[in-house]
Structure formats: C-alpha cells, structure tokens
Residue frames relative to the residue before (quaternion, step in Angstrom):
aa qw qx qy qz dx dy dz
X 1.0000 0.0000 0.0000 0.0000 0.00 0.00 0.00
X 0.1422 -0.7768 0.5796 0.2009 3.85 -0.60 0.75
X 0.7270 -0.5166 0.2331 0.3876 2.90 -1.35 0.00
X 0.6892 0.5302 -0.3388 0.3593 3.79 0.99 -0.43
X 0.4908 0.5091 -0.3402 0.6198 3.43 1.95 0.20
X 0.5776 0.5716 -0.3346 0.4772 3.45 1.12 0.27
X 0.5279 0.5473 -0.2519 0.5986 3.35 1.37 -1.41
X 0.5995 0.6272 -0.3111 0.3878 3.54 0.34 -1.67
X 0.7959 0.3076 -0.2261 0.4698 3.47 -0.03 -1.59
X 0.7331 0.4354 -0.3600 0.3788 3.59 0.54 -0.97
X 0.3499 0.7717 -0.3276 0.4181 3.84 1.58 -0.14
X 0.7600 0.3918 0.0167 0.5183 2.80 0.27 -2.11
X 0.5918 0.4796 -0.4307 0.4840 4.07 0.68 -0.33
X 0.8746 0.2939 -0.2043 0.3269 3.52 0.64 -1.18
X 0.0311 0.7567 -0.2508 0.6030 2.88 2.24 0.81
X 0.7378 0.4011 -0.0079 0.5429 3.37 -0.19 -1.71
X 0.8410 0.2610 -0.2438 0.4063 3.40 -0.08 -1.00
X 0.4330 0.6896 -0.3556 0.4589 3.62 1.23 -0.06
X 0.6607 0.4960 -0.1416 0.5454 3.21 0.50 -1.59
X 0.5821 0.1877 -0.3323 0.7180 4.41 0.37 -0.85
X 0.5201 0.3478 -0.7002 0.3440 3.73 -1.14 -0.01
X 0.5210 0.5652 -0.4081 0.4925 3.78 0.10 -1.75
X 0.8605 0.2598 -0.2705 0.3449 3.20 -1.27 -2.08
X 0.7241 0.5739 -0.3046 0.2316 3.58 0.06 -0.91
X 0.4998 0.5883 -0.2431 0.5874 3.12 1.73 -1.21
X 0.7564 0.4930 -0.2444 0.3536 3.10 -0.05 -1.46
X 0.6417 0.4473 -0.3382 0.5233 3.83 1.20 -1.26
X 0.7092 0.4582 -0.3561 0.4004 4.03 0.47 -0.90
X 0.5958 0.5031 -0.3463 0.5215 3.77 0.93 -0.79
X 0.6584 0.4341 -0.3521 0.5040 3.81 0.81 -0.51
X 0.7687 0.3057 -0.4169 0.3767 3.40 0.45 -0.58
X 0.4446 0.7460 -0.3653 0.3352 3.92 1.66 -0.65
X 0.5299 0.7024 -0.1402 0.4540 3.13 1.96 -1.33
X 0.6449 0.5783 -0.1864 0.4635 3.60 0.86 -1.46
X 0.6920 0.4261 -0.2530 0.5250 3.14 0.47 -1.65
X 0.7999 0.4211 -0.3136 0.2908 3.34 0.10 -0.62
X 0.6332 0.5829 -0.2123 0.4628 3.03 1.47 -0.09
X 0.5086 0.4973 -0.2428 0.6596 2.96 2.02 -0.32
X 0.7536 0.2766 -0.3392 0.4904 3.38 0.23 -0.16
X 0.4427 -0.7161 0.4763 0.2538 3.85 1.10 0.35
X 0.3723 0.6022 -0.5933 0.3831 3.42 0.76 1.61
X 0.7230 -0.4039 0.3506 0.4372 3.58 -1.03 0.04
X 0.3944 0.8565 -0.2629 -0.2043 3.61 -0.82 0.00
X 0.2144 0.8717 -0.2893 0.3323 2.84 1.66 0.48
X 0.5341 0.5312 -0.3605 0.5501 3.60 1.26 -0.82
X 0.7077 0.4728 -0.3408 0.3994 3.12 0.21 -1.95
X 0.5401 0.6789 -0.4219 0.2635 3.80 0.20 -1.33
X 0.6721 0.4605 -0.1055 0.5702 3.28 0.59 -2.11
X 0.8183 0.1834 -0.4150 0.3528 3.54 -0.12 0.09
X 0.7086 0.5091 -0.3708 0.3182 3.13 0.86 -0.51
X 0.5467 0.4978 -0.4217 0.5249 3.82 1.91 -0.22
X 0.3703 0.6933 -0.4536 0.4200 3.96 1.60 -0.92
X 0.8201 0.3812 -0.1483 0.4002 3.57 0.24 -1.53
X 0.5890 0.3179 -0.4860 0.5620 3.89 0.62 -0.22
X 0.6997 0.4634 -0.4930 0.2296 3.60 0.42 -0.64
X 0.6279 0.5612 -0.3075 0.4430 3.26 1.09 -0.58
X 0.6590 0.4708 -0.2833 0.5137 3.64 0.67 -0.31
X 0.7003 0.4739 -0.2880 0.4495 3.38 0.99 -0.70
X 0.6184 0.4728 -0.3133 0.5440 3.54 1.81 -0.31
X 0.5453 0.4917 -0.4593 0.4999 3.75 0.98 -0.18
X 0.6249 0.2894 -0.4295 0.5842 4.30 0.55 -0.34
X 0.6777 0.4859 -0.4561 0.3108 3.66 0.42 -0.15
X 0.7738 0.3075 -0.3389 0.4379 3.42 0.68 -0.53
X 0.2010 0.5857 -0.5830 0.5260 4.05 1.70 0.17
C-alpha cells in the first residue's frame, strides 16, 4: 500500500463520515421536530438549529 492509497482511504473515510454527520443530524433533528410537534411545543426554531449544527459539523469532516 503506498502512501497516496493511504491519503485516498483516509480521504474517502472522512468523506464518509461527513456525509452520516449531515444524514444523521438531519434524521434526529427531524424526528426532535415531530415530537415536538406532537406534544404542541414550538419547533421550527429548534429544527433549524439543531439540522444548522449537524450541517455545519458535517462540513468541517467534509472539507478535512
């Protein structure tokens, strides 16, 4: 294995983990959303930051 198949794999991992930060965030802030909507609390604010924030985190392993 050289070293630019190293780079490569370690690329493509933090790549990968970027991309699930996003989906995952994005799937828990949606359901945080629901509930709250089921219990007739506000939740629209909360939503936006809380998908705001995986997205942002999921762009800091994205641009690593």
């Amino acid at each position: 294995m050289t070293f630019v198949d190293v780079i490569d794999f370690v690329a493509r991992c933090l790549e990968g983990a970027g991309v699930a930060v996003i989906v995952i965030g994005a799937l828990v802030a949606t359901v945080l959303a629901i509930l709250r909507l089921g219990r007739r609390e506000p939740a629209y604010d909360q939503f936006r930051e809380e998908l705001g924030r995986s997205i942002l985190i999921g762009l800091e392993f994205l641009v690593a």
